[in-house]
KOLGU-4560 file (N, C-alpha, C; in nm, 3 decimals, padded with zeros to 5 digits):
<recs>
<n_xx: -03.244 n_yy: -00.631 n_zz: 01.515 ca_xx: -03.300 ca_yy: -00.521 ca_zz: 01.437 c_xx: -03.243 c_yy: -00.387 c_zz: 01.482 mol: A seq: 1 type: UNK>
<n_xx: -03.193 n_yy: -00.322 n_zz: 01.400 ca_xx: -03.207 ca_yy: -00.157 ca_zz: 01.436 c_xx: -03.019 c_yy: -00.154 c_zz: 01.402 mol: A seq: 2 type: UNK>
<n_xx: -02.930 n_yy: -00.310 n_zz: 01.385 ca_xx: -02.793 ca_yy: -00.219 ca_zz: 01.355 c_xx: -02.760 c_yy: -00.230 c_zz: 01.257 mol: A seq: 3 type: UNK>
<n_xx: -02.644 n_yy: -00.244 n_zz: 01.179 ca_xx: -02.575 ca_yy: -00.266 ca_zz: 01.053 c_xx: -02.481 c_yy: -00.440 c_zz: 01.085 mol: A seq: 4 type: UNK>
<n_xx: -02.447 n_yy: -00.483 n_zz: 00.929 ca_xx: -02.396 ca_yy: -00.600 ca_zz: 00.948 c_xx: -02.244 c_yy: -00.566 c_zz: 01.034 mol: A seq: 5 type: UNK>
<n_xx: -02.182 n_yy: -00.448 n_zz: 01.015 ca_xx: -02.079 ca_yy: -00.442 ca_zz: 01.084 c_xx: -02.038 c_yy: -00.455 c_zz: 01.261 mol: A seq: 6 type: UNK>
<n_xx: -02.167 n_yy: -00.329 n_zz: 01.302 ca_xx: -02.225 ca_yy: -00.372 ca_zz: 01.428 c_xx: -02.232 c_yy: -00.520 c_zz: 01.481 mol: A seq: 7 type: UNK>
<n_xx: -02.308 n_yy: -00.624 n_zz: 01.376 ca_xx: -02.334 ca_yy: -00.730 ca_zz: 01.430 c_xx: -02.234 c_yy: -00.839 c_zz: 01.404 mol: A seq: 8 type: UNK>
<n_xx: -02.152 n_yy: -00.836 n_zz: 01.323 ca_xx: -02.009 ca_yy: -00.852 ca_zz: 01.330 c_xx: -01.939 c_yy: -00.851 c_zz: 01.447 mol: A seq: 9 type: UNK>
<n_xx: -01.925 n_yy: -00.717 n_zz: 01.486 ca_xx: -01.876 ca_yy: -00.719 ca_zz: 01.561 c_xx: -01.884 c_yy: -00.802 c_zz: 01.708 mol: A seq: 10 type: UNK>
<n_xx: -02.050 n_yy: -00.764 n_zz: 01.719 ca_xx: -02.079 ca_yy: -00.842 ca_zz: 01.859 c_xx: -02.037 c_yy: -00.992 c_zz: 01.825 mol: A seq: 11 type: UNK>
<n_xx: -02.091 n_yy: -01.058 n_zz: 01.721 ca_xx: -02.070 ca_yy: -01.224 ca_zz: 01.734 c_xx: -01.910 c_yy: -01.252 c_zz: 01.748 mol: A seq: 12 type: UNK>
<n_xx: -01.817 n_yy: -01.129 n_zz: 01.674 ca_xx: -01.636 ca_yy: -01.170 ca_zz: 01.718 c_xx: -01.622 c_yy: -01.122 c_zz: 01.844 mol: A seq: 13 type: UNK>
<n_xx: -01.673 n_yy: -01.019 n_zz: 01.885 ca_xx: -01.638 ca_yy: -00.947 ca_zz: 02.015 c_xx: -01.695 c_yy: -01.074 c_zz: 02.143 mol: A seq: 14 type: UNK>
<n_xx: -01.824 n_yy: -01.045 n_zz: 02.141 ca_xx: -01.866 ca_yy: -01.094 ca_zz: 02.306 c_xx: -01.917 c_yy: -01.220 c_zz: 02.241 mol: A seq: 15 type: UNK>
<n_xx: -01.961 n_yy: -01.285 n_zz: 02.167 ca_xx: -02.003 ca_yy: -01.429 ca_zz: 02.156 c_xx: -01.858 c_yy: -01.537 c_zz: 02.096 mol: A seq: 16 type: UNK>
<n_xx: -01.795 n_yy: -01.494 n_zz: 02.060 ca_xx: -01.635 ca_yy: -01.524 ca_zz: 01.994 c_xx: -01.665 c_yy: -01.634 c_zz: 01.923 mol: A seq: 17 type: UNK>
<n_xx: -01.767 n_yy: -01.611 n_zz: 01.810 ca_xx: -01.782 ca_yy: -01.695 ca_zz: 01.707 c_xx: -01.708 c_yy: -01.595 c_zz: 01.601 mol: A seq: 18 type: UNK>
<n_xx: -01.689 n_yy: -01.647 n_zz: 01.485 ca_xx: -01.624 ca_yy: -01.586 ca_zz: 01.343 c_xx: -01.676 c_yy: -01.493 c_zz: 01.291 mol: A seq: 19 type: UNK>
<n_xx: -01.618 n_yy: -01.395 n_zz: 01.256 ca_xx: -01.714 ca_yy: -01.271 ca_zz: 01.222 c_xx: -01.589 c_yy: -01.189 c_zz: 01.124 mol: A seq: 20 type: UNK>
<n_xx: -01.620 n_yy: -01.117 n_zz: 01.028 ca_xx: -01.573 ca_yy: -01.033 ca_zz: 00.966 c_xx: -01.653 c_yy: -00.913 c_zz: 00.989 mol: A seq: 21 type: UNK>
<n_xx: -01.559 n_yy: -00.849 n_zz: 00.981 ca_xx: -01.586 ca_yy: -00.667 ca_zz: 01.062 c_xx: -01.491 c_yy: -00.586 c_zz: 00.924 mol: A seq: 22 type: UNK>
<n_xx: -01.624 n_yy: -00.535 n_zz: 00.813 ca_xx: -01.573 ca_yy: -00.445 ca_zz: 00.741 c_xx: -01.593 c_yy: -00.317 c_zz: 00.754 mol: A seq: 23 type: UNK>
<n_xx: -01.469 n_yy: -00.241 n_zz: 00.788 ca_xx: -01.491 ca_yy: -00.101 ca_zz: 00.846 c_xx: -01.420 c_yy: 00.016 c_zz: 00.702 mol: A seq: 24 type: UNK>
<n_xx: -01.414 n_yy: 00.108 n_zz: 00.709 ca_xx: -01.354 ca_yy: 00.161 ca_zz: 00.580 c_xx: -01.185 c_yy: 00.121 c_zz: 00.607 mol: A seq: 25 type: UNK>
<n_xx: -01.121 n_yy: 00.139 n_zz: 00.757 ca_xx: -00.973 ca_yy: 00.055 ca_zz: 00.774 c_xx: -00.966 c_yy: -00.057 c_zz: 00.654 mol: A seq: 26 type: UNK>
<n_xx: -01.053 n_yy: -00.171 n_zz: 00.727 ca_xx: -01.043 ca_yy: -00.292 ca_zz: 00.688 c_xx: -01.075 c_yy: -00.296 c_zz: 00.501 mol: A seq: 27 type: UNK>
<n_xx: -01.138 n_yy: -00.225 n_zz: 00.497 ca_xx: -01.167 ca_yy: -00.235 ca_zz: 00.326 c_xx: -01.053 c_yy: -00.202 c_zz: 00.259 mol: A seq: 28 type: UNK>
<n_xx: -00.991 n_yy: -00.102 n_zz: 00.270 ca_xx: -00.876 ca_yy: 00.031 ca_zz: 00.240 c_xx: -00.761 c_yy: -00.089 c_zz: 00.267 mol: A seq: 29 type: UNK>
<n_xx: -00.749 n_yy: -00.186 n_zz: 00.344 ca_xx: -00.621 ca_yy: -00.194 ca_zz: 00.385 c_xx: -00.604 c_yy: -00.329 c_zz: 00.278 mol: A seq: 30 type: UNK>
<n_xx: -00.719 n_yy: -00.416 n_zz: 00.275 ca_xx: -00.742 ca_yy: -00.539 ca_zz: 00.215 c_xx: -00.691 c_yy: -00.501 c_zz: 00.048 mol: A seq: 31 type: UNK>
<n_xx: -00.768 n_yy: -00.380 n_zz: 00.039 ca_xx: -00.709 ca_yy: -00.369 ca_zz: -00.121 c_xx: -00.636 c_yy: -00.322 c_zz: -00.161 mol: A seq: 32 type: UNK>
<n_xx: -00.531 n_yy: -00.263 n_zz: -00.070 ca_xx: -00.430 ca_yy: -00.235 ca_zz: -00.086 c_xx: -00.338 c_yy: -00.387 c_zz: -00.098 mol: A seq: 33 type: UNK>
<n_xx: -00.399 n_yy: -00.446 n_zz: -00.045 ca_xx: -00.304 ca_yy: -00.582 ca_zz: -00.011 c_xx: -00.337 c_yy: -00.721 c_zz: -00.154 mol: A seq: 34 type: UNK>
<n_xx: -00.450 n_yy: -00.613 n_zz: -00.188 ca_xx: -00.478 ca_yy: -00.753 ca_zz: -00.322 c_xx: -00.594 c_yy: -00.873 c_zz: -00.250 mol: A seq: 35 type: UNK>
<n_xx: -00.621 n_yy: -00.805 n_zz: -00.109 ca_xx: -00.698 ca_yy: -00.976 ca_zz: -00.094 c_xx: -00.839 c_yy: -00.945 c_zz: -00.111 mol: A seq: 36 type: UNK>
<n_xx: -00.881 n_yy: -00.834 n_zz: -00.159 ca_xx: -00.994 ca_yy: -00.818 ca_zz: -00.204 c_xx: -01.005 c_yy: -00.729 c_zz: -00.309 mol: A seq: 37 type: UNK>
<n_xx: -01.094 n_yy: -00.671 n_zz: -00.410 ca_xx: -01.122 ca_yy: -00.605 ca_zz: -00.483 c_xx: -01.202 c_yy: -00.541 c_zz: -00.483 mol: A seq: 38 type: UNK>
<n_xx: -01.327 n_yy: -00.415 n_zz: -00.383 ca_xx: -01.447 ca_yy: -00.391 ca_zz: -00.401 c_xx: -01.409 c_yy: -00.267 c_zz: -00.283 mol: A seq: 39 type: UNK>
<n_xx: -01.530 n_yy: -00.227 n_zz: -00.242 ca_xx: -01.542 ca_yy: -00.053 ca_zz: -00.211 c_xx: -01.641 c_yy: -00.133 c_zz: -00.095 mol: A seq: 40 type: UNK>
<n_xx: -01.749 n_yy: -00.205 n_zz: -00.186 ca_xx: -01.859 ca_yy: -00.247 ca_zz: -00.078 c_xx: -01.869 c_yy: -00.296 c_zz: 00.026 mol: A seq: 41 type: UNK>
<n_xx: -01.881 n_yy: -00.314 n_zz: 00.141 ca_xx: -01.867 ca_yy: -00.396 ca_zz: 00.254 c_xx: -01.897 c_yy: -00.541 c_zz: 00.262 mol: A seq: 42 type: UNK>
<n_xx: -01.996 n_yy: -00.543 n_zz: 00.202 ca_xx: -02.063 ca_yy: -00.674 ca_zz: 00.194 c_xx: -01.993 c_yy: -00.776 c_zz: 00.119 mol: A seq: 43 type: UNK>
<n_xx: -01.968 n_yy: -00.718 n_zz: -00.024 ca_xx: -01.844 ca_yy: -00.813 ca_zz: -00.105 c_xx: -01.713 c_yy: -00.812 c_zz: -00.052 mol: A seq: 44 type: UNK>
<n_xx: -01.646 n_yy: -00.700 n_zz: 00.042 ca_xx: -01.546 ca_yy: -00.710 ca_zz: 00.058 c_xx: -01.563 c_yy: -00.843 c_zz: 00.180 mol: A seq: 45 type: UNK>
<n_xx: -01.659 n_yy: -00.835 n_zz: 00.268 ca_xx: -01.688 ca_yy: -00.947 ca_zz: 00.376 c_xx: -01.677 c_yy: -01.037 c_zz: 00.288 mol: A seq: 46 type: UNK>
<n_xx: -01.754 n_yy: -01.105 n_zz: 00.218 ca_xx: -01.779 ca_yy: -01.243 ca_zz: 00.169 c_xx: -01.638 c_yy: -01.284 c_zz: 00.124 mol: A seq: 47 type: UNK>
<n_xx: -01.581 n_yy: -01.182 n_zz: 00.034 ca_xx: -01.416 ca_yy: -01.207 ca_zz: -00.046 c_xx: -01.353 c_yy: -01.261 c_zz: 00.112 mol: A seq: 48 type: UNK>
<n_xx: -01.315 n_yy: -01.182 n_zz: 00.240 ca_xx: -01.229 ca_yy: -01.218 ca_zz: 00.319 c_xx: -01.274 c_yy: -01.346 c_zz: 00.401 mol: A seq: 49 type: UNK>
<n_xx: -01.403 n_yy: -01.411 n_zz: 00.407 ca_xx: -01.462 ca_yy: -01.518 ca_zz: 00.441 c_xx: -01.389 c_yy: -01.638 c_zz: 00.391 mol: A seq: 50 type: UNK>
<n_xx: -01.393 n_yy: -01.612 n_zz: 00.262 ca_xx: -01.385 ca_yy: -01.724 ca_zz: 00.154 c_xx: -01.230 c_yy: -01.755 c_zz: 00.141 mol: A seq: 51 type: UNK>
<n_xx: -01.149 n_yy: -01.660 n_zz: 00.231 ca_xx: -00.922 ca_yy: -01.690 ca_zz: 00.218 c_xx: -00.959 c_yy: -01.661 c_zz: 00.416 mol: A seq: 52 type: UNK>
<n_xx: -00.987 n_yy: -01.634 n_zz: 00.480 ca_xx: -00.959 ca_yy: -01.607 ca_zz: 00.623 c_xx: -00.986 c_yy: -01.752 c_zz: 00.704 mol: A seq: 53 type: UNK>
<n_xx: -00.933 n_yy: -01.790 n_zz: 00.774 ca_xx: -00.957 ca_yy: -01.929 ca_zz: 00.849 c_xx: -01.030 c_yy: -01.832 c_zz: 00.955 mol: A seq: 54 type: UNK>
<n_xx: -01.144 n_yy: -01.924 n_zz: 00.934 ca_xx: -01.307 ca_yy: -01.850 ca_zz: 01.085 c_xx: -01.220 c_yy: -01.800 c_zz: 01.206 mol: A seq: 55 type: UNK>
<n_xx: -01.134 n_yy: -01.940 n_zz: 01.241 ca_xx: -01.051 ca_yy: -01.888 ca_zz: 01.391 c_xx: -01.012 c_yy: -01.733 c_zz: 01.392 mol: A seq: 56 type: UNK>
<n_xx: -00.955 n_yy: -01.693 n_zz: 01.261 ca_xx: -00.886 ca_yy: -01.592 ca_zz: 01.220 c_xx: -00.933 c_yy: -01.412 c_zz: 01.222 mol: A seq: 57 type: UNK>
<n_xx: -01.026 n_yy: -01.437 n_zz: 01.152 ca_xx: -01.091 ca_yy: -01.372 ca_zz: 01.066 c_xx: -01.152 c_yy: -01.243 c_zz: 01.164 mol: A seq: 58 type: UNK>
<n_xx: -01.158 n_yy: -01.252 n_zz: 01.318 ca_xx: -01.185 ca_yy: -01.154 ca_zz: 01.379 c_xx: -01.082 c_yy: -01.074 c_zz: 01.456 mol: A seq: 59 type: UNK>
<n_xx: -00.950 n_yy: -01.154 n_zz: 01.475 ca_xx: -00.851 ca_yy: -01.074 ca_zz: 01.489 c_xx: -00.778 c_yy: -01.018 c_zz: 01.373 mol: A seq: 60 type: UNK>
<n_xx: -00.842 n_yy: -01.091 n_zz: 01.232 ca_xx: -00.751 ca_yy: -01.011 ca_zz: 01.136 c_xx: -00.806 c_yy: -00.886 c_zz: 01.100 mol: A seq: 61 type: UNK>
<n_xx: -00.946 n_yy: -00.883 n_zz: 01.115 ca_xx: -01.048 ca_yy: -00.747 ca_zz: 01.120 c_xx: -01.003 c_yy: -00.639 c_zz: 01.192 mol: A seq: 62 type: UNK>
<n_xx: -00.953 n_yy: -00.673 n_zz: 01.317 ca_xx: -00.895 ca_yy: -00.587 ca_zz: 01.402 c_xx: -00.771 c_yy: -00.549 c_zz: 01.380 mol: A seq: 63 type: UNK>
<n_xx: -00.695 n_yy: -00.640 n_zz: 01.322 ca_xx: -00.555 ca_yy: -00.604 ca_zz: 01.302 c_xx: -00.535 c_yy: -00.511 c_zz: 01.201 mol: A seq: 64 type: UNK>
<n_xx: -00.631 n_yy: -00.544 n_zz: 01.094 ca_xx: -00.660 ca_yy: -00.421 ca_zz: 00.986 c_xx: -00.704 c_yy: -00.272 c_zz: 00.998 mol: A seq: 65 type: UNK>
<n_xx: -00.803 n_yy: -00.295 n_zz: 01.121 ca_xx: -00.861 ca_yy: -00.176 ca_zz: 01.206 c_xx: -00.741 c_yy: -00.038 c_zz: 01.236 mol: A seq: 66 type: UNK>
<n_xx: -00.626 n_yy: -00.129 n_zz: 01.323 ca_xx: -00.522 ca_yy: -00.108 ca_zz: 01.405 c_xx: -00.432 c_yy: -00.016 c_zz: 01.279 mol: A seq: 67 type: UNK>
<n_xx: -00.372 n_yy: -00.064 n_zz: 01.206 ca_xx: -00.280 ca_yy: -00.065 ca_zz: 01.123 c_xx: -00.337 c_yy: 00.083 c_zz: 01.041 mol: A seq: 68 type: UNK>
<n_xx: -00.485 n_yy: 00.053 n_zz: 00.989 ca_xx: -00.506 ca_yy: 00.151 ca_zz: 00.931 c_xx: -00.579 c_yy: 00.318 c_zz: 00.955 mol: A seq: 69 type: UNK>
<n_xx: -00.538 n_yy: 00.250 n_zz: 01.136 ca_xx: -00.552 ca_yy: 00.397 ca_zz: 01.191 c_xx: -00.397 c_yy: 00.486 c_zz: 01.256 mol: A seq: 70 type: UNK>
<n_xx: -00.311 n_yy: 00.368 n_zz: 01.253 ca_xx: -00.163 ca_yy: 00.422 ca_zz: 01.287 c_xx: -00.089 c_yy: 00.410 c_zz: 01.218 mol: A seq: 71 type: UNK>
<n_xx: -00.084 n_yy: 00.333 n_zz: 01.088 ca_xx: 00.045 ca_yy: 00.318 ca_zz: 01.023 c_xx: -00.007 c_yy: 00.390 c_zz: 00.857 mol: A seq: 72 type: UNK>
<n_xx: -00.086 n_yy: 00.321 n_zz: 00.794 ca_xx: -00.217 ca_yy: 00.305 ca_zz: 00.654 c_xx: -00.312 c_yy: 00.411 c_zz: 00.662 mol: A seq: 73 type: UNK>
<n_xx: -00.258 n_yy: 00.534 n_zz: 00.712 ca_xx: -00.394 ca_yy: 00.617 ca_zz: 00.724 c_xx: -00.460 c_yy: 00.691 c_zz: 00.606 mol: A seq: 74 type: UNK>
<n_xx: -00.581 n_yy: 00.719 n_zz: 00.581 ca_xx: -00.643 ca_yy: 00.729 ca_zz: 00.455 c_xx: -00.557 c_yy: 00.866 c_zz: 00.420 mol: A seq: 75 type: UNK>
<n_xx: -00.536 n_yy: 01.007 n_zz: 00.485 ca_xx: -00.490 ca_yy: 01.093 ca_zz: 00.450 c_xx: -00.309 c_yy: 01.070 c_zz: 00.464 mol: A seq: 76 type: UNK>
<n_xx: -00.224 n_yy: 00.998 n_zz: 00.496 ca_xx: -00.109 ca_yy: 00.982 ca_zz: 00.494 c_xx: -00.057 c_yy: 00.867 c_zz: 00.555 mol: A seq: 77 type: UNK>
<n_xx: -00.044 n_yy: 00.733 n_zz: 00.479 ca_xx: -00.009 ca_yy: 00.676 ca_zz: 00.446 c_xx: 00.169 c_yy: 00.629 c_zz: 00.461 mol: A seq: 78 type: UNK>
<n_xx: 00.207 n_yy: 00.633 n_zz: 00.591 ca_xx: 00.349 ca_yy: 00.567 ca_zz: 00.671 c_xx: 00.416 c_yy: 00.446 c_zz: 00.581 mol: A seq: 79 type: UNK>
<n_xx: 00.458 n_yy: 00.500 n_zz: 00.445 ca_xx: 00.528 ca_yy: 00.342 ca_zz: 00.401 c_xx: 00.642 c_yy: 00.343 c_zz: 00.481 mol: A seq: 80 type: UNK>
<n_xx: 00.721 n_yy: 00.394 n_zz: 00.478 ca_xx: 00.875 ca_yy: 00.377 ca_zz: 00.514 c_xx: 00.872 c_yy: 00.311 c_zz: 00.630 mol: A seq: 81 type: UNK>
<n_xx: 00.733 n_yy: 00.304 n_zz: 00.709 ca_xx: 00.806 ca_yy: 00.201 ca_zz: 00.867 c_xx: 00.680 c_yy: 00.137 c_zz: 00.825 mol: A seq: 82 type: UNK>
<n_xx: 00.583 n_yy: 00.067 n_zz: 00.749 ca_xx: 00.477 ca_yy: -00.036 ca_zz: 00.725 c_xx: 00.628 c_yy: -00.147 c_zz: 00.700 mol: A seq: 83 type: UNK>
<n_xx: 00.525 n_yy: -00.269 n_zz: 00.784 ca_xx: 00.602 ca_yy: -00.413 ca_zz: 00.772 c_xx: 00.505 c_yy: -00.471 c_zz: 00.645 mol: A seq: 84 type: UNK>
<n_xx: 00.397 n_yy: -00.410 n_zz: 00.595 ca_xx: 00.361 ca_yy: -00.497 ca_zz: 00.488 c_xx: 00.383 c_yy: -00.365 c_zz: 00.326 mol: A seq: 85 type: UNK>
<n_xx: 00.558 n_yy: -00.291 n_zz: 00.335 ca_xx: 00.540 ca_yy: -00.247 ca_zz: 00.195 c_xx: 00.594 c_yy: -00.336 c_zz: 00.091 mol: A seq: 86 type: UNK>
<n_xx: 00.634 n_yy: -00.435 n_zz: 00.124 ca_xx: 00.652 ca_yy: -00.451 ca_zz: 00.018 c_xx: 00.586 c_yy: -00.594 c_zz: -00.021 mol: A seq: 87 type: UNK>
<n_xx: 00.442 n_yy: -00.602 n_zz: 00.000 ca_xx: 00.322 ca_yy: -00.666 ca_zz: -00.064 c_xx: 00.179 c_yy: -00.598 c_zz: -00.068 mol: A seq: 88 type: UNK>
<n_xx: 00.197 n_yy: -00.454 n_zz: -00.028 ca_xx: 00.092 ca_yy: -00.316 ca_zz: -00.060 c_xx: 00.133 c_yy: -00.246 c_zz: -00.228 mol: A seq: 89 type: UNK>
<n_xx: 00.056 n_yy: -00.261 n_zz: -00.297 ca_xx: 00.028 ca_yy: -00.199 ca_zz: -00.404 c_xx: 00.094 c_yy: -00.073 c_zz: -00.364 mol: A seq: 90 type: UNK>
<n_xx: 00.092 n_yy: 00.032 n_zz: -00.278 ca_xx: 00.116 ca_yy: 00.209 ca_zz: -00.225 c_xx: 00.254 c_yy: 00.153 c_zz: -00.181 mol: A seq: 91 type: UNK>
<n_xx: 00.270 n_yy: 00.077 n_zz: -00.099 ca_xx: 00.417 ca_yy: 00.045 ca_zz: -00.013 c_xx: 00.476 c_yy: -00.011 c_zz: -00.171 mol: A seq: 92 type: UNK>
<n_xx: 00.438 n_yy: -00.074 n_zz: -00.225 ca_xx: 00.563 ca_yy: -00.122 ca_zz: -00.317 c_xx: 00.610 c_yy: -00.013 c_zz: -00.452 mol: A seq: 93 type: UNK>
<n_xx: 00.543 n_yy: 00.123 n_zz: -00.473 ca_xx: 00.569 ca_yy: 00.248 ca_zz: -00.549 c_xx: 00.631 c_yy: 00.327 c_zz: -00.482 mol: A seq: 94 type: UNK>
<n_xx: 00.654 n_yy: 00.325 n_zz: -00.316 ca_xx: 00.707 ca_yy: 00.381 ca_zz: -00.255 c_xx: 00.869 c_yy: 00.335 c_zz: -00.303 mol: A seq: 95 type: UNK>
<n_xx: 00.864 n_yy: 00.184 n_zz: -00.274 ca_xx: 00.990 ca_yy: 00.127 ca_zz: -00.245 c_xx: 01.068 c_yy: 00.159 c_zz: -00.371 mol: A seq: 96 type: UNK>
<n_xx: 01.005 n_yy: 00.133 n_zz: -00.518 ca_xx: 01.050 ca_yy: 00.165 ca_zz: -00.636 c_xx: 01.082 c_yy: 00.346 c_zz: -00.635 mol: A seq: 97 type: UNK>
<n_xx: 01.042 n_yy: 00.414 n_zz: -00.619 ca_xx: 01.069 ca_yy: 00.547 ca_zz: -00.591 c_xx: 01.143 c_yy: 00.591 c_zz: -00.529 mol: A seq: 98 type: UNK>
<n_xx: 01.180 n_yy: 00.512 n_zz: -00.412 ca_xx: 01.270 ca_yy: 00.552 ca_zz: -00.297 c_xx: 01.424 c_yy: 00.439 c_zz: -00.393 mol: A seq: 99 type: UNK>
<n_xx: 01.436 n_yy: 00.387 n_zz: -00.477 ca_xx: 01.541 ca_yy: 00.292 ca_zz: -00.530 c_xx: 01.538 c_yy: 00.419 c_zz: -00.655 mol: A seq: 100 type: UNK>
<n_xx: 01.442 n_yy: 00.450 n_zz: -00.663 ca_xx: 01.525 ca_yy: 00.544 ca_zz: -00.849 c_xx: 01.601 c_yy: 00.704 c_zz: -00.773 mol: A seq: 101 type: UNK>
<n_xx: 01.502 n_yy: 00.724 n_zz: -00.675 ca_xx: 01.601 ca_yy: 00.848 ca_zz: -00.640 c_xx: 01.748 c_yy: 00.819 c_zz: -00.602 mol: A seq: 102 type: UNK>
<n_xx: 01.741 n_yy: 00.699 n_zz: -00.540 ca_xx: 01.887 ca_yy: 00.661 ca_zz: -00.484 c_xx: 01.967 c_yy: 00.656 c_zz: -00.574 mol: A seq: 103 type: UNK>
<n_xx: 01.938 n_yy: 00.600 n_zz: -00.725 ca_xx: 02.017 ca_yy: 00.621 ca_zz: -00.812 c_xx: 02.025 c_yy: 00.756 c_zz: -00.897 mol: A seq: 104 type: UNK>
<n_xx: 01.952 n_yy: 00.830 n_zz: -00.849 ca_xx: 02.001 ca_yy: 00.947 ca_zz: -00.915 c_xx: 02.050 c_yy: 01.083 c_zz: -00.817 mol: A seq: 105 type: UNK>
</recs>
């Protein structure tokens, strides 16, 4: 009593290292950029990454999303040119088309 599902997320991936999805605004922002979810909400975006994440998975991929979208994916500026995932990001792949039409002109 007294935290949020993310909080408690966290503890069951963190210190009990059972399966846990940890939706943070990173992890939301980064997922739909990527197509593997569709939603704003935390809760749907959790259940969506439950339902494609293998359990083993699913708490280092939380983190890895965490990571990425505080150094590379950031909400105010957005690093395509050195992201390893532009060209399966919705933002990274308008980059890549943009950065190919200037070249031709």
């Amino acid at each position: 009593p007294g935290i949020g599902r993310k909080t408690a997320n966290l503890v069951v991936g963190d210190v009990f290292h059972k399966p846990a999805v940890v939706c943070d605004t990173h992890c939301i922002r980064i997922t739909n950029l990527l197509g593997l979810t569709d939603s704003k909400d935390p809760l749907k975006v959790e259940n969506q990454l439950r339902a494609i994440l293998p359990p083993e998975e699913s708490n280092d991929f939380c983190h890895r999303c965490v990571m990425h979208g505080r150094v590379v994916c950031t909400a105010r500026k957005a690093l395509c040119e050195v992201c390893c995932l532009q060209d399966v990001c919705r933002t990274g792949k308008k980059t890549i088309k943009q950065e190919t039409l200037e070249e031709l002109v």
